[in-house]
C-alpha positions as CSV (number, residue, x, y, z in Angstrom):
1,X,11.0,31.0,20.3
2,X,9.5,27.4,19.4
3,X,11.9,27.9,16.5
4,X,14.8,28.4,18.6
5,X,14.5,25.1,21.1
6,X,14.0,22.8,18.2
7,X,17.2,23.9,16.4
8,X,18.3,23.9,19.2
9,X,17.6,20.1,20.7
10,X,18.6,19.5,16.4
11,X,21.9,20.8,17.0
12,X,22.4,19.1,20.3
13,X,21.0,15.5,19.0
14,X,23.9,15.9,15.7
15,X,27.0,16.5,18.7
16,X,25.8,14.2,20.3
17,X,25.6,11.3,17.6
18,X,29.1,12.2,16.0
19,X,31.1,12.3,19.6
20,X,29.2,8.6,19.5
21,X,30.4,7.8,16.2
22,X,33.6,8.9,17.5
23,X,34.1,6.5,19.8
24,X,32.8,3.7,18.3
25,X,34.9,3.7,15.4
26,X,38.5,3.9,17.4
27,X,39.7,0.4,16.4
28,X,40.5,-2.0,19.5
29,X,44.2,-1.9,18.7
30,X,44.4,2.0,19.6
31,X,44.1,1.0,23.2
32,X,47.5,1.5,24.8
33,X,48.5,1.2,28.2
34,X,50.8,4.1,29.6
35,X,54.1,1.7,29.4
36,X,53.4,0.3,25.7
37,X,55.2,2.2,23.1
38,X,52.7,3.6,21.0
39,X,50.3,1.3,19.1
40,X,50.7,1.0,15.6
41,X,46.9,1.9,14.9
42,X,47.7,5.2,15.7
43,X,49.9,5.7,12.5
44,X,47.7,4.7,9.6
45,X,50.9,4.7,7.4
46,X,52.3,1.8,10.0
47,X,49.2,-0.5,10.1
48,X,49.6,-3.9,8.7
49,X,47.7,-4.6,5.6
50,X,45.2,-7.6,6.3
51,X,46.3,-10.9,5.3
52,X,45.2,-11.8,2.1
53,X,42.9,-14.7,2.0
54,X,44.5,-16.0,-1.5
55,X,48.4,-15.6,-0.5
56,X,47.6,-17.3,3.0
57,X,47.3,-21.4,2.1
58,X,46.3,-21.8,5.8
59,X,43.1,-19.3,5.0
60,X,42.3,-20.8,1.8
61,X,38.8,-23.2,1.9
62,X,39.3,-26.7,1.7
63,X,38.4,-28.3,-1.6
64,X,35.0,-29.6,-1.8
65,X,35.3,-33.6,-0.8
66,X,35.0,-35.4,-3.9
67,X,33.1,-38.6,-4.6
68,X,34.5,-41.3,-5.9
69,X,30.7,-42.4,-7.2
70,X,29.7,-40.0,-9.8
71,X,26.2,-38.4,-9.2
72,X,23.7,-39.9,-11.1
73,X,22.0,-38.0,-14.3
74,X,18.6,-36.8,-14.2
75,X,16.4,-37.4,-17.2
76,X,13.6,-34.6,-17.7
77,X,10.2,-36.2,-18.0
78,X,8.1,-35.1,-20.4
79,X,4.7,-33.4,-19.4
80,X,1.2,-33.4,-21.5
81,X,0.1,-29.9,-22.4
82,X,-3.6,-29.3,-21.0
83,X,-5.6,-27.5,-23.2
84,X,-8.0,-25.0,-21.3
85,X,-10.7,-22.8,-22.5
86,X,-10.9,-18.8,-20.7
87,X,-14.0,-18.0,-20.2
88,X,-15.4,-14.4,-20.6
89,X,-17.0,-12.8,-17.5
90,X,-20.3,-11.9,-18.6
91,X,-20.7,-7.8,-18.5
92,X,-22.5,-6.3,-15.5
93,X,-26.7,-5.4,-15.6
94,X,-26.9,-2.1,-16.9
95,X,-29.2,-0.2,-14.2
96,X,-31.8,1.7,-14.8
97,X,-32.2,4.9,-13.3
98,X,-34.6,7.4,-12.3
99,X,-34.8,10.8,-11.5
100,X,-36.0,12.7,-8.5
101,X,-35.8,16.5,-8.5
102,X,-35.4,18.2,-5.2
103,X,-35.1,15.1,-2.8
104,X,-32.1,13.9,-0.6
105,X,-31.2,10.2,1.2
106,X,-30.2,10.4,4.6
107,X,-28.6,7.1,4.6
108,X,-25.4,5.6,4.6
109,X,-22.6,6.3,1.9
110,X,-21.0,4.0,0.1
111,X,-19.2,6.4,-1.7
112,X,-18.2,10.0,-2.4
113,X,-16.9,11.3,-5.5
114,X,-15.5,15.2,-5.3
115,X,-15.9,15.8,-8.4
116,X,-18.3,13.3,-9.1
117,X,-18.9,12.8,-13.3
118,X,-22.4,11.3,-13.4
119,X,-21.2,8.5,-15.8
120,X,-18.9,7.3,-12.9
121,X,-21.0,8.1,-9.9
122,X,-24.0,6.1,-12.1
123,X,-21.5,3.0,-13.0
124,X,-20.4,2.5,-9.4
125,X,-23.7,2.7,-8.3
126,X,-24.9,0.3,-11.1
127,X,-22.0,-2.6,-10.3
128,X,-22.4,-2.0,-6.7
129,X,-25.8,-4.5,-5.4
130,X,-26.0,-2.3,-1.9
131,X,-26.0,0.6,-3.6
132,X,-29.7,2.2,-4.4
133,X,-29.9,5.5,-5.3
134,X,-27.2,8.7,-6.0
135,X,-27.2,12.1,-4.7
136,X,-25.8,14.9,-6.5
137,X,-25.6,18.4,-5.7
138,X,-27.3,21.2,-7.3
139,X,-24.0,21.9,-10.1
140,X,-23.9,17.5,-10.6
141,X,-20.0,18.3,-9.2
142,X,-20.0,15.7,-6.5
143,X,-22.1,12.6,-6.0
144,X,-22.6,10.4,-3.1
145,X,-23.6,6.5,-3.4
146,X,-26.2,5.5,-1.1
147,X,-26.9,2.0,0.7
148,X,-30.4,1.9,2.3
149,X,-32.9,-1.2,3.0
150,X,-35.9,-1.5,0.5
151,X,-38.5,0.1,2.7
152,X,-36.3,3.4,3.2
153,X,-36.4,3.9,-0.8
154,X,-39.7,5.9,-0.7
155,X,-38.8,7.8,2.1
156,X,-36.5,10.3,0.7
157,X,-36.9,14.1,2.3
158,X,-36.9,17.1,0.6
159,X,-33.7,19.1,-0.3
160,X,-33.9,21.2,-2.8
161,X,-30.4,21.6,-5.2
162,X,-30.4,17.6,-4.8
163,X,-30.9,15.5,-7.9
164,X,-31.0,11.9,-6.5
165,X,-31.3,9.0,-9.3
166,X,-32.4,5.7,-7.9
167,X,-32.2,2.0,-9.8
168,X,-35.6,2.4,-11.3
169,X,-36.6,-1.8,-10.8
170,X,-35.9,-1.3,-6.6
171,X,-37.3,1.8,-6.3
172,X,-40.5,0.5,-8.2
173,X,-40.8,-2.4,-6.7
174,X,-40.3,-0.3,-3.0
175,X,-42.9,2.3,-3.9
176,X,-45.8,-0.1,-4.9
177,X,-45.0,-2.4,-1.6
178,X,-44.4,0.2,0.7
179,X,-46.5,3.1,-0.6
């Protein structure tokens, strides 16, 4: 039934558009009162051709005006070459991670990865400074990045199919100040 109305209002909307068309495209010339003879617009064999802009020297573009002074040359002007030295971005820390069997973070996400490979999941981690720990499932087919403030790093609850590896310096540093 739903089917029905929409083909329907389709079929509708398309009459509708090309009776539009229609009579937008009748050329202003087709317009006859009753008395006129017929307009030649309605023969398409009988309309004029347009005047030709090249044939017509009343059309034509006037010249451009010329000056009597002719414009003066431009020298180029030679430039000094800069010499500059690239410098190479120095490569990321490499984290350190640690593992934690059996324990989940109930914190933000930074990031999900479905399927998450643990070289990835790690790297993002690792380049990422808010990022402190990642959780992956049971099967290590999907990871999630976590973000969590220093004292929340010992605080992780139990899950088990949950391998979570945290940056081993925070996570050290968070257990022997916060317990």
């Amino acid at each position: 039934m739903i089917a029905f109305l929409v083909l329907s209002i389709c079929l509708y909307v398309s009459i509708l558009c090309s009776s539009i068309a229609s009579v937008m495209v009748v050329p202003a010339q087709a317009v006859v009162d009753d008395a006129e003879e017929p307009s030649v617009a309605s023969d398409p064999e009988m309309m004029p051709a347009p005047p030709s802009v090249a044939s017509d020297p009343e059309m034509m573009p006037a010249p451009p005006s010329v000056a009597s002074d002719p414009a003066p040359s431009v020298e180029p002007v030679p430039f000094e070459v800069v010499p500059f030295e690239v410098e190479e971005e120095p490569a990321p820390k490499k984290e350190t991670f640690k593992l934690i069997r059996d324990v989940d973070y109930f914190t933000a996400d930074l990031y999900h990865h479905d399927p998450g490979e643990k070289e990835k999941c790690l790297a993002d981690c690792s380049s990422n400074p808010s990022c402190k720990a990642v959780v992956f499932d049971g099967s290590m087919s999907k990871c999630w990045g976590k973000s969590m403030a220093e004292f929340e790093m010992p605080l992780h609850q139990p899950n088990a199919d949950r391998l979570t590896y945290v940056k081993k310096d925070s996570y050290d540093a968070a257990k022997i100040k916060y317990g």
